[in-house]
Each structure stands twice: as C-alpha cells, then as structure tokens.
N, CA, C and O atoms as a Maestro MAE file, in Angstrom:
{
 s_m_m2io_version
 :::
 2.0.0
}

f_m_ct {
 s_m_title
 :::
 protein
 m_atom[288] {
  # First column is atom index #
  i_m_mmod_type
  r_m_x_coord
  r_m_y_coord
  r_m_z_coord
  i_m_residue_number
  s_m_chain_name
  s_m_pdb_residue_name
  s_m_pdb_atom_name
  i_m_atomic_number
  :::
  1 25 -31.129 85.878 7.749 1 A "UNK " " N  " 7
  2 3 -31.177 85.381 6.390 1 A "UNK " " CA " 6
  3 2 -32.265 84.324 6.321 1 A "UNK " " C  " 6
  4 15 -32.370 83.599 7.310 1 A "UNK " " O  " 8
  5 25 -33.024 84.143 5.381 2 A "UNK " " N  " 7
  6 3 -34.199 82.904 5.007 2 A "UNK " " CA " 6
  7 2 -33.819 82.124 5.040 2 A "UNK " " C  " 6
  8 15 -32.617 82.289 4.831 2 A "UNK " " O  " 8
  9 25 -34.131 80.744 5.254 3 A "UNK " " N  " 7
  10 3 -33.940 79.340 5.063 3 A "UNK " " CA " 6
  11 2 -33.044 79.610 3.409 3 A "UNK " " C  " 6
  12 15 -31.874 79.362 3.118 3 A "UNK " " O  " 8
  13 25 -34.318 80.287 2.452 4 A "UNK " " N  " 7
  14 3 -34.458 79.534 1.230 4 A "UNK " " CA " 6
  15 2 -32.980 80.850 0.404 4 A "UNK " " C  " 6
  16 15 -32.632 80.891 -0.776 4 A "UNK " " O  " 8
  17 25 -32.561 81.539 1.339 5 A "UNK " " N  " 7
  18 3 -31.146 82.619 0.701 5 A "UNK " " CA " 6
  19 2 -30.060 81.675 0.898 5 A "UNK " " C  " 6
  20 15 -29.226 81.521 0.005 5 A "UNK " " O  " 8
  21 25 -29.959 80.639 2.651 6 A "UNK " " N  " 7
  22 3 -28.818 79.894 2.511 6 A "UNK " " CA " 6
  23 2 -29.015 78.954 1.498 6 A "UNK " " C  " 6
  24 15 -28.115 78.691 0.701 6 A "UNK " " O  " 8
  25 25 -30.345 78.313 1.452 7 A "UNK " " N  " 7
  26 3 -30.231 77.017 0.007 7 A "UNK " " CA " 6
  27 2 -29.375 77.811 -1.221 7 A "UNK " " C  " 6
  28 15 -28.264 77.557 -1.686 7 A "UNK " " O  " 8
  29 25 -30.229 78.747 -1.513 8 A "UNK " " N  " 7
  30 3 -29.404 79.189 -2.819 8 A "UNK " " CA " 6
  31 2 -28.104 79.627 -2.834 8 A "UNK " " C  " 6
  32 15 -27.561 79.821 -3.921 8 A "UNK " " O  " 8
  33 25 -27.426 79.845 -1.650 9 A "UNK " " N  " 7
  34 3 -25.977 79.966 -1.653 9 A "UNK " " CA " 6
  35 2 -25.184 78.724 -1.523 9 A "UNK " " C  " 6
  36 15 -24.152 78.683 -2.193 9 A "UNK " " O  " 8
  37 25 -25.525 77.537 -0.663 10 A "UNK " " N  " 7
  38 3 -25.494 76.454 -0.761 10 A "UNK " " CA " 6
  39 2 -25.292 76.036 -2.360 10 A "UNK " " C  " 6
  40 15 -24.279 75.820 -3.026 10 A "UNK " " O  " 8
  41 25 -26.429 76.023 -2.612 11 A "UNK " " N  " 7
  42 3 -26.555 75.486 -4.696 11 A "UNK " " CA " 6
  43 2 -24.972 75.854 -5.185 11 A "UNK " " C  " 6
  44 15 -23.926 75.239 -5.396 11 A "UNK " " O  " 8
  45 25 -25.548 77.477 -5.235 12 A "UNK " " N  " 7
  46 3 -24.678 78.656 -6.224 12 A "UNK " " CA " 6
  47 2 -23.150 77.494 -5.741 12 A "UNK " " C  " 6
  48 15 -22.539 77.165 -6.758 12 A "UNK " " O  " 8
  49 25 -22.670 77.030 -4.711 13 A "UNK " " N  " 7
  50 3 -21.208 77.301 -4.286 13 A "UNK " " CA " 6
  51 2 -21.316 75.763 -4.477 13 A "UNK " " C  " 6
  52 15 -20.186 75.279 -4.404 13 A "UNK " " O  " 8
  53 25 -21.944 75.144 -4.622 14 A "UNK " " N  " 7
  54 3 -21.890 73.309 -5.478 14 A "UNK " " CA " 6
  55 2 -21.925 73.076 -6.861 14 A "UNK " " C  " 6
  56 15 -21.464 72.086 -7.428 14 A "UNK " " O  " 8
  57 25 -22.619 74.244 -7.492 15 A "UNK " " N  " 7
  58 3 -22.694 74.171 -8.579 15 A "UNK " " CA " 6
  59 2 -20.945 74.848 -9.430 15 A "UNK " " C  " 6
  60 15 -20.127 74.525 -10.291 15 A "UNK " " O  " 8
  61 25 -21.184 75.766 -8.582 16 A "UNK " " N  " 7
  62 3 -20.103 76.837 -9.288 16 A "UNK " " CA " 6
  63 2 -18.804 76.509 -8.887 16 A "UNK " " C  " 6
  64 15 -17.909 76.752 -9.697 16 A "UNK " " O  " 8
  65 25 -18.419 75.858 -7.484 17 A "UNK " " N  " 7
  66 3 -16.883 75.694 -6.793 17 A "UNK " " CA " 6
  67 2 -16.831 74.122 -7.260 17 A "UNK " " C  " 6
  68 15 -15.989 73.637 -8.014 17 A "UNK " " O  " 8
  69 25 -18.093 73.336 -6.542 18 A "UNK " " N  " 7
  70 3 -17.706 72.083 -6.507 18 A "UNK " " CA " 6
  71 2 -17.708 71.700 -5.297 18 A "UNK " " C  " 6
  72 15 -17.321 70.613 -4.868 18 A "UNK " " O  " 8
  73 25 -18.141 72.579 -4.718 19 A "UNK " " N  " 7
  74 3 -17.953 72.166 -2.785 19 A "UNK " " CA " 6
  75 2 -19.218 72.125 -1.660 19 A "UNK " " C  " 6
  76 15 -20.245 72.797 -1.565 19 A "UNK " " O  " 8
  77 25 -18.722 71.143 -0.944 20 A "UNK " " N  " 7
  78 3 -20.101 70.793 -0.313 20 A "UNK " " CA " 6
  79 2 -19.568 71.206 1.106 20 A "UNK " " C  " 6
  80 15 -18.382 71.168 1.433 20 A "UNK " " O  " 8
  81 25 -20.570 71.590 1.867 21 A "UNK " " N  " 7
  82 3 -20.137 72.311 3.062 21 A "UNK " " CA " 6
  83 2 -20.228 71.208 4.052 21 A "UNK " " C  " 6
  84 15 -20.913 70.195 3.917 21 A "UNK " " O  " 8
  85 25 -19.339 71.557 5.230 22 A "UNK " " N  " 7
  86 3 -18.628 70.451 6.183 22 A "UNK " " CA " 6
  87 2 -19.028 71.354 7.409 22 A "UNK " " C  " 6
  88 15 -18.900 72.571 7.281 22 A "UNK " " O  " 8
  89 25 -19.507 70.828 8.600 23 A "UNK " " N  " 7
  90 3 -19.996 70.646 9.837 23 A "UNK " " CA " 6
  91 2 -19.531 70.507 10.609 23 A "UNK " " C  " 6
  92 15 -19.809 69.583 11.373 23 A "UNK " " O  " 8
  93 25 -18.292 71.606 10.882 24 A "UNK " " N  " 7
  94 3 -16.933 70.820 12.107 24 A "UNK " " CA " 6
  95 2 -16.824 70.849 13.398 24 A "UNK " " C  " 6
  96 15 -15.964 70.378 14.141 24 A "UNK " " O  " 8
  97 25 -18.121 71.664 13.678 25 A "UNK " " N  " 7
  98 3 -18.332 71.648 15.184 25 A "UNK " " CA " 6
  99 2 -19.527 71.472 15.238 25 A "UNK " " C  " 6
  100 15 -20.171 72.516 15.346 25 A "UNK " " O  " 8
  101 25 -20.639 69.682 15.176 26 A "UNK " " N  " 7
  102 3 -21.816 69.722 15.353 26 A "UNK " " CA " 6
  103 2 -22.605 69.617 16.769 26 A "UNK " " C  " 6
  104 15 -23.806 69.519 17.024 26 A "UNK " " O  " 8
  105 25 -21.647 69.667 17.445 27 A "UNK " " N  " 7
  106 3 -22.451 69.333 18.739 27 A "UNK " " CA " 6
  107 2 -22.454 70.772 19.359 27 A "UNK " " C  " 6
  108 15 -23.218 71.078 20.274 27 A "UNK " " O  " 8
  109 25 -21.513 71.670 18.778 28 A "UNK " " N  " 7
  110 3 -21.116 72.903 19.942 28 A "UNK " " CA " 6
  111 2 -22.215 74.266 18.786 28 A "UNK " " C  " 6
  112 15 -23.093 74.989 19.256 28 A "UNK " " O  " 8
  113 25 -21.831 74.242 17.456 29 A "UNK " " N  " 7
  114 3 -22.413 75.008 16.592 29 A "UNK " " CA " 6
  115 2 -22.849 73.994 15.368 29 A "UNK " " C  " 6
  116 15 -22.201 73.608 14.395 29 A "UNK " " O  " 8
  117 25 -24.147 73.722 15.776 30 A "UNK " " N  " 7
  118 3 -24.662 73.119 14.448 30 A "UNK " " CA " 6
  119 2 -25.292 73.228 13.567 30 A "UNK " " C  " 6
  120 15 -25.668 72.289 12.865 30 A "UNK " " O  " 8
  121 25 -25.608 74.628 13.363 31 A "UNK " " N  " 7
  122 3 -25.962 75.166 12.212 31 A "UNK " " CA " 6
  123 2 -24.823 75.991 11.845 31 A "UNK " " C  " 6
  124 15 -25.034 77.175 11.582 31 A "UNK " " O  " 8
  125 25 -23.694 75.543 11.794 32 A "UNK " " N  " 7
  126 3 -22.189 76.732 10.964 32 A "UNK " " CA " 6
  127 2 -22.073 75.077 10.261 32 A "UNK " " C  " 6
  128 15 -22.174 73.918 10.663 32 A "UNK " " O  " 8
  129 25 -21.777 75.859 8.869 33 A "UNK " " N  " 7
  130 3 -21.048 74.631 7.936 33 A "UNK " " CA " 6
  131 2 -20.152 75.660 7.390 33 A "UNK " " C  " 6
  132 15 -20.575 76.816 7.415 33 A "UNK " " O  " 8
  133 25 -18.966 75.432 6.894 34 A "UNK " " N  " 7
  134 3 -17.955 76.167 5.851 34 A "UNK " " CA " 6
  135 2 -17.824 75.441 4.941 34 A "UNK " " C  " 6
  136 15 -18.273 74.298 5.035 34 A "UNK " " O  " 8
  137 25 -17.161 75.874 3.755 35 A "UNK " " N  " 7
  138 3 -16.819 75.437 2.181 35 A "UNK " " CA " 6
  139 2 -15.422 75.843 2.682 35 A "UNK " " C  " 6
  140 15 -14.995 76.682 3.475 35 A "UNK " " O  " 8
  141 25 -14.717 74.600 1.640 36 A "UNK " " N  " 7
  142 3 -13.281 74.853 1.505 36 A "UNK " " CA " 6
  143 2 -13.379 74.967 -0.066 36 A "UNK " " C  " 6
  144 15 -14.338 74.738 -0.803 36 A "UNK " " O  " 8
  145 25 -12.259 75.336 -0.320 37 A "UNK " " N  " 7
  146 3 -11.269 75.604 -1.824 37 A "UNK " " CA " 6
  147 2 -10.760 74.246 -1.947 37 A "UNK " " C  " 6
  148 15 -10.037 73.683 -1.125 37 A "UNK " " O  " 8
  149 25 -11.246 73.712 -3.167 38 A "UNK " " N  " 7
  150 3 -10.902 72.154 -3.660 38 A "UNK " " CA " 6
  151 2 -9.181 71.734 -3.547 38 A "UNK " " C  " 6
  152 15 -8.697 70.621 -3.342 38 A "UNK " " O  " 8
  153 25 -8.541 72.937 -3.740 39 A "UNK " " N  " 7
  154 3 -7.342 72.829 -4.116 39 A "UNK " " CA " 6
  155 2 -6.162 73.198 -2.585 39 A "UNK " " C  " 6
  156 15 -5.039 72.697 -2.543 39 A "UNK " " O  " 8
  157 25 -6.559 73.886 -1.753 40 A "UNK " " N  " 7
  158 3 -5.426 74.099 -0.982 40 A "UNK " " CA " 6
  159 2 -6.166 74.026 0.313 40 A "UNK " " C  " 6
  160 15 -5.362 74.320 1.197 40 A "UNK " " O  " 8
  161 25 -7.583 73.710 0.923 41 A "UNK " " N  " 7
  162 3 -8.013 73.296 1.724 41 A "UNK " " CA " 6
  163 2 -8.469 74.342 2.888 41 A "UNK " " C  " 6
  164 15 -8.679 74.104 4.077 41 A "UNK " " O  " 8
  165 25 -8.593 76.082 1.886 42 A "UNK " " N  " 7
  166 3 -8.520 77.146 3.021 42 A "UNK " " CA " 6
  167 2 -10.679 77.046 2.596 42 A "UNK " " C  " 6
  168 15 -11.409 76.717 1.661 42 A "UNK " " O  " 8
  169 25 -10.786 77.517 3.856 43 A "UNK " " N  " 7
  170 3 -11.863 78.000 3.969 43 A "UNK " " CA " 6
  171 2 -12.343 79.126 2.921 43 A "UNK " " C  " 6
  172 15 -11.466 79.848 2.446 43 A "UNK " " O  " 8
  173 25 -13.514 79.295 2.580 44 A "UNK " " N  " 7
  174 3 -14.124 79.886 1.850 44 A "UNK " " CA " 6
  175 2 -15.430 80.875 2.007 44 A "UNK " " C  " 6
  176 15 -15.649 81.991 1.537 44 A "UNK " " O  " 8
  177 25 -16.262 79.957 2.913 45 A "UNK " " N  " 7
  178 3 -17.701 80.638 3.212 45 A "UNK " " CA " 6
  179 2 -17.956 79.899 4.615 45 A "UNK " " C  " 6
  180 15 -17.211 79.045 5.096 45 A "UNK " " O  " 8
  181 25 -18.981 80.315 5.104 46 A "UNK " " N  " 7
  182 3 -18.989 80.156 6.820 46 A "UNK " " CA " 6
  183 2 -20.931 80.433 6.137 46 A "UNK " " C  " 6
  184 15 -21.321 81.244 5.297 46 A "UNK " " O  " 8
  185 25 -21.492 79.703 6.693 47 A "UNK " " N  " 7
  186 3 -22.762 79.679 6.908 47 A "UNK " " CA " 6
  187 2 -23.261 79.301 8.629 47 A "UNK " " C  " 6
  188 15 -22.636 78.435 9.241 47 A "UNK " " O  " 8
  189 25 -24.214 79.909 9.168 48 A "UNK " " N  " 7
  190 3 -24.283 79.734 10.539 48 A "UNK " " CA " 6
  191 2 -24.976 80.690 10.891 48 A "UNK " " C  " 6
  192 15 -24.873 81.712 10.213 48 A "UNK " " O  " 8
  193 25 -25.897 80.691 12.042 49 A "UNK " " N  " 7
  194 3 -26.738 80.887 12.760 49 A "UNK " " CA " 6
  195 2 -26.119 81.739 14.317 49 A "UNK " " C  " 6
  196 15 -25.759 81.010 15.241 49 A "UNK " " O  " 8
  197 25 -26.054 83.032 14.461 50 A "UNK " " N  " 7
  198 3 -25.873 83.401 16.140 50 A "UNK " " CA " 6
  199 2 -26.911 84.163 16.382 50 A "UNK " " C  " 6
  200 15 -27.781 84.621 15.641 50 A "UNK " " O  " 8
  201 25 -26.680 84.260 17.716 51 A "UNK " " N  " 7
  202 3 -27.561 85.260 18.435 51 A "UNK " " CA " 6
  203 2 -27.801 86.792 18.071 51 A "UNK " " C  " 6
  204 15 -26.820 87.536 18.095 51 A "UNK " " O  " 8
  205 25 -28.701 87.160 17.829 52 A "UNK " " N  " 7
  206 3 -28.839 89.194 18.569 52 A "UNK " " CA " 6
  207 2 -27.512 89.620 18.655 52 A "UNK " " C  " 6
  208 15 -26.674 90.124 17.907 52 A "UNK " " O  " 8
  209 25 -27.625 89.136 20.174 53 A "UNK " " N  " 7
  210 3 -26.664 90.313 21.148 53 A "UNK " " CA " 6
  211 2 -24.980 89.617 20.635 53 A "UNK " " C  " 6
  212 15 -24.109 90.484 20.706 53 A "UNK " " O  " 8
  213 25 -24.629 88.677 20.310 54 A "UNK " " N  " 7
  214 3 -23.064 88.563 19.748 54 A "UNK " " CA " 6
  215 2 -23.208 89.618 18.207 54 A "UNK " " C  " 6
  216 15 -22.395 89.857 17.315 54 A "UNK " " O  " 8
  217 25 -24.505 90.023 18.414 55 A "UNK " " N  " 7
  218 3 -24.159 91.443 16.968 55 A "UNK " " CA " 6
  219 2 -24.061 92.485 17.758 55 A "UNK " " C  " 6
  220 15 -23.389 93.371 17.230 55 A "UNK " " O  " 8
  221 25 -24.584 92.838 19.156 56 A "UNK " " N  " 7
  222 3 -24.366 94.232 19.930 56 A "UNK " " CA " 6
  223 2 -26.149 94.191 19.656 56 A "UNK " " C  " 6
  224 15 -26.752 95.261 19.743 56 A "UNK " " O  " 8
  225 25 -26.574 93.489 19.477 57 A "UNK " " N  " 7
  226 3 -28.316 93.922 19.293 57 A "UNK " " CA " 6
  227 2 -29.159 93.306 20.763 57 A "UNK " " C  " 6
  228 15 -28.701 92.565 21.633 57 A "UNK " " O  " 8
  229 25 -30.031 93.693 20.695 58 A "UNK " " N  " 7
  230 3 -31.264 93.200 21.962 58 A "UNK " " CA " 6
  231 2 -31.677 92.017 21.197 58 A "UNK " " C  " 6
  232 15 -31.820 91.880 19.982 58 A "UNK " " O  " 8
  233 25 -31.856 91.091 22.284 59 A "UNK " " N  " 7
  234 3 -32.713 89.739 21.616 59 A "UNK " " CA " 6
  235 2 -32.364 88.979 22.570 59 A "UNK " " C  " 6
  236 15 -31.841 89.269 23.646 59 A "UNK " " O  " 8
  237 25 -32.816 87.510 21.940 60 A "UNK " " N  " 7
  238 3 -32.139 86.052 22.004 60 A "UNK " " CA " 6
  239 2 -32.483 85.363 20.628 60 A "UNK " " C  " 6
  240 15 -32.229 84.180 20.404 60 A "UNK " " O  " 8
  241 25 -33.156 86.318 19.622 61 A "UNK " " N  " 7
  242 3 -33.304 85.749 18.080 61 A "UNK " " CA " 6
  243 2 -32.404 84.907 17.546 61 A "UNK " " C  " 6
  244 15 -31.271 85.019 18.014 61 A "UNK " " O  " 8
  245 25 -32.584 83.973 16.582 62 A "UNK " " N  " 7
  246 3 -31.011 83.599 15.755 62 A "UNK " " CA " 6
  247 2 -31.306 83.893 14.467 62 A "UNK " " C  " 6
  248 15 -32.369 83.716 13.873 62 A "UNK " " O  " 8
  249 25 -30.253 84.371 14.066 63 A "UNK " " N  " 7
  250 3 -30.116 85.457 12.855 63 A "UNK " " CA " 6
  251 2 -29.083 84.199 12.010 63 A "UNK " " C  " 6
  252 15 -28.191 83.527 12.528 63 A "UNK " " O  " 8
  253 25 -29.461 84.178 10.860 64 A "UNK " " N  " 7
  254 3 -27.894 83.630 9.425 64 A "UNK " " CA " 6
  255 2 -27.349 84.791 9.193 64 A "UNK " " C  " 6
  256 15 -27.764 85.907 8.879 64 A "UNK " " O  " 8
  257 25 -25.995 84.149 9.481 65 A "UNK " " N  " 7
  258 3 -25.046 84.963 8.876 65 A "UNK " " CA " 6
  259 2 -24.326 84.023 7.845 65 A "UNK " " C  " 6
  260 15 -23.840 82.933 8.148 65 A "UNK " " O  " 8
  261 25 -24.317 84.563 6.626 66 A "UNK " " N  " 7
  262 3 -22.960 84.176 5.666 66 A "UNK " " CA " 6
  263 2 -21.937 84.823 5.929 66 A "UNK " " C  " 6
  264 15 -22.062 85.950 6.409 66 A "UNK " " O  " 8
  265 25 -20.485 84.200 5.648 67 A "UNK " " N  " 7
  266 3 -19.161 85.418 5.312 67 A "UNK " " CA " 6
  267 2 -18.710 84.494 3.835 67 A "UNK " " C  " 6
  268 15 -18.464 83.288 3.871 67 A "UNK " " O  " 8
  269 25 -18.679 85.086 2.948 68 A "UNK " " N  " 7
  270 3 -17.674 84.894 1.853 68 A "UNK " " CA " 6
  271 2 -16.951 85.474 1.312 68 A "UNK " " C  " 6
  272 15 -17.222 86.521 0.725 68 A "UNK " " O  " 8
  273 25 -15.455 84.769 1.381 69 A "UNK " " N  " 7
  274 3 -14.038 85.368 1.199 69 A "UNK " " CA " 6
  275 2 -13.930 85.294 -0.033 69 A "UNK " " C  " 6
  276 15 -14.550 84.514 -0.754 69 A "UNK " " O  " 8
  277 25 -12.920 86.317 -0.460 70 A "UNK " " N  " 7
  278 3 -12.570 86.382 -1.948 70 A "UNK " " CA " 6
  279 2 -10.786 86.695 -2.152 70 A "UNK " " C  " 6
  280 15 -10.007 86.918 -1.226 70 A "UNK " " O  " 8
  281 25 -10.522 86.647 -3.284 71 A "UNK " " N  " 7
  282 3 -9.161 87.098 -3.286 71 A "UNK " " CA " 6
  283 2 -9.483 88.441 -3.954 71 A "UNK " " C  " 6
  284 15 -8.618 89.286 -3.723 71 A "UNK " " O  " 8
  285 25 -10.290 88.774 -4.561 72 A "UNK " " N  " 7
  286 3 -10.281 90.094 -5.069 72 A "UNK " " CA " 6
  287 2 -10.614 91.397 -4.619 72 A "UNK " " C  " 6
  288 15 -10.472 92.364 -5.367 72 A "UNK " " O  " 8
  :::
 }
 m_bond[287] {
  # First column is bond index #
  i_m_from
  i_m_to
  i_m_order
  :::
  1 1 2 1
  2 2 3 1
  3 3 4 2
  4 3 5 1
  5 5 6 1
  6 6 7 1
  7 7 8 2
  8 7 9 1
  9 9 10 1
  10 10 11 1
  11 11 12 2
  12 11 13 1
  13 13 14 1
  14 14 15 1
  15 15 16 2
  16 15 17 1
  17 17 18 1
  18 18 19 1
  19 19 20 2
  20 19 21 1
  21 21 22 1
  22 22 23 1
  23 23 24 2
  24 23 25 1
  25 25 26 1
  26 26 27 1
  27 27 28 2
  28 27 29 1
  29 29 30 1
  30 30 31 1
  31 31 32 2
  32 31 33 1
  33 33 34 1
  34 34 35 1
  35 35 36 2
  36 35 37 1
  37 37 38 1
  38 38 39 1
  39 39 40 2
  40 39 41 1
  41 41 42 1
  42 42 43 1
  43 43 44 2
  44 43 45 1
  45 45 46 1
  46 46 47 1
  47 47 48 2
  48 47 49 1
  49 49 50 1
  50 50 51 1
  51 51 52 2
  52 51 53 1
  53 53 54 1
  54 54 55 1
  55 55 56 2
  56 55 57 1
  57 57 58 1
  58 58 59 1
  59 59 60 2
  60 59 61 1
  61 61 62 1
  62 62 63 1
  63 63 64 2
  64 63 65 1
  65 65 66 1
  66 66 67 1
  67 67 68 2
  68 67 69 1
  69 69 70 1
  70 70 71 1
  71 71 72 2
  72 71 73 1
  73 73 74 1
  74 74 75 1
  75 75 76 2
  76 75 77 1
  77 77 78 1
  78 78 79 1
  79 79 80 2
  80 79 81 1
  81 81 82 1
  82 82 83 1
  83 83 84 2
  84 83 85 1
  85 85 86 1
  86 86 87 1
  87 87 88 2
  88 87 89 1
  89 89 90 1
  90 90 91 1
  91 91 92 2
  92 91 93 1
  93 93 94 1
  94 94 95 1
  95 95 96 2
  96 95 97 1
  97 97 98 1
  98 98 99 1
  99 99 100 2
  100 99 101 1
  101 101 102 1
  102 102 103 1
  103 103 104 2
  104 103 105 1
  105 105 106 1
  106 106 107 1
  107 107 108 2
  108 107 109 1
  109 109 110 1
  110 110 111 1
  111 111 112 2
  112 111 113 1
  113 113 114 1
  114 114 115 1
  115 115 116 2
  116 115 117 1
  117 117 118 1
  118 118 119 1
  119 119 120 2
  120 119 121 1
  121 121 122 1
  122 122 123 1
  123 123 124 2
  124 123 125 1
  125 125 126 1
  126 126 127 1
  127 127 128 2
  128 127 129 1
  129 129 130 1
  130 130 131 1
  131 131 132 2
  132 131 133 1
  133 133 134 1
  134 134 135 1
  135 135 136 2
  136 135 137 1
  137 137 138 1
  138 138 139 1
  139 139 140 2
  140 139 141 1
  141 141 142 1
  142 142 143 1
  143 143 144 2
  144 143 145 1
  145 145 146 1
  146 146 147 1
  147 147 148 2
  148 147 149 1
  149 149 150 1
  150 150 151 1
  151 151 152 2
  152 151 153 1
  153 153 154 1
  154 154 155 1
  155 155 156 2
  156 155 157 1
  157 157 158 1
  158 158 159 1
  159 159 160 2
  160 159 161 1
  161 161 162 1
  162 162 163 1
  163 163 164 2
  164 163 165 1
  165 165 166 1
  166 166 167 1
  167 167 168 2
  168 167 169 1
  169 169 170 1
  170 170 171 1
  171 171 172 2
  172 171 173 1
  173 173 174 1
  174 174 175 1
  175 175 176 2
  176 175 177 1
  177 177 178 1
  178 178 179 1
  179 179 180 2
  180 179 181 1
  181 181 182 1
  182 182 183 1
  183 183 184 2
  184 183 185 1
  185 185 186 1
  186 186 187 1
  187 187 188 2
  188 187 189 1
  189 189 190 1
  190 190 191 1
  191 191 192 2
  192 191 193 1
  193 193 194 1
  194 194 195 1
  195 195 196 2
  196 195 197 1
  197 197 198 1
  198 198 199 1
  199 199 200 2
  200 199 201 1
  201 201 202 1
  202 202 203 1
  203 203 204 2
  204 203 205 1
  205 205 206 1
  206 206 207 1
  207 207 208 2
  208 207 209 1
  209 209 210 1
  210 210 211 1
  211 211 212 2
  212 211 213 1
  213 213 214 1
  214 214 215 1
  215 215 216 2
  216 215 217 1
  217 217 218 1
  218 218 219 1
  219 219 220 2
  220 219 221 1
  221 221 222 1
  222 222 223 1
  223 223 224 2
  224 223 225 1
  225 225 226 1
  226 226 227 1
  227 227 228 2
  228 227 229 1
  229 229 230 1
  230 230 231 1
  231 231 232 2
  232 231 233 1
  233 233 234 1
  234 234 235 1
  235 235 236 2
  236 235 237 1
  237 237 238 1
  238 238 239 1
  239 239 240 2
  240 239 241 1
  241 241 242 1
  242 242 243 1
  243 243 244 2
  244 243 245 1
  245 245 246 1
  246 246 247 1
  247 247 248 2
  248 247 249 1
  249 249 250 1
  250 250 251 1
  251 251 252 2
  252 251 253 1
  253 253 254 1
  254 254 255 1
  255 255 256 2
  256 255 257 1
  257 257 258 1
  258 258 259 1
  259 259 260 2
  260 259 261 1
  261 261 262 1
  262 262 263 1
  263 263 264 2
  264 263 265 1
  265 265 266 1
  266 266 267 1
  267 267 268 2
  268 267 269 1
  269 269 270 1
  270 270 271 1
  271 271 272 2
  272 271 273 1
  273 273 274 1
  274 274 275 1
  275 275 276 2
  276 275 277 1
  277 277 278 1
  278 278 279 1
  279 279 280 2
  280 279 281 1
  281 281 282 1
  282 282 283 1
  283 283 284 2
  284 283 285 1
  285 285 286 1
  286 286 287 1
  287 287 288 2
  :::
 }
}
C-alpha cells in the first residue's frame, strides 16, 4: 500500500469515526497502529507493515496491509 492510501485511510477514519489510531506495540511492531470504536473499545482497523514471505511470497519487502472490520 502507498504511504499516501494509509494517510487517506487514516483521514477517512478521523474524520468519519472520530478515532485516532494507537501504537500498542512500538518497540516490537512499529508501524501497526489500530482504531478502536469510541463506544465499546473493540478494535476496528489494523494498519501495519509485514514482510513478503508472512504472505507465502519471496522477498524481505515490507508491504501495508490494512484490515477493516465491519458489522455488516
């Protein structure tokens, strides 16, 4: 993913939730931040950086990955 796809998901999910993403493992993974849900404190989105091969791919590249959960 681009630098400039996480900014705009970043924005989109400050503007639109209200939530600013939190850094809970900076020394071990410091490029993963998640968003929580204002209201009951569950996780929401996972932003973060792994390797290639934890996809099954050839490398040592680091790739963004988003995950965003939904109820629908």
């Amino acid at each position: 993913m681009k630098e400039s796809q996480a900014s705009n998901i970043t924005t989109h999910i400050r503007d639109e939730y209200g939530a600013e993403p939190e850094f809970l493992w900076p020394e071990r993974y410091p490029t993963y931040c998640i968003f929580r849900h204002g209201g009951n404190k569950k996780w929401f989105a996972l932003i973060g950086r792994i390797e290639w091969k934890s996809l099954g791919r050839d490398g040592k590249e680091l790739v963004k990955k988003s995950y965003l959960l939904t109820d629908k």
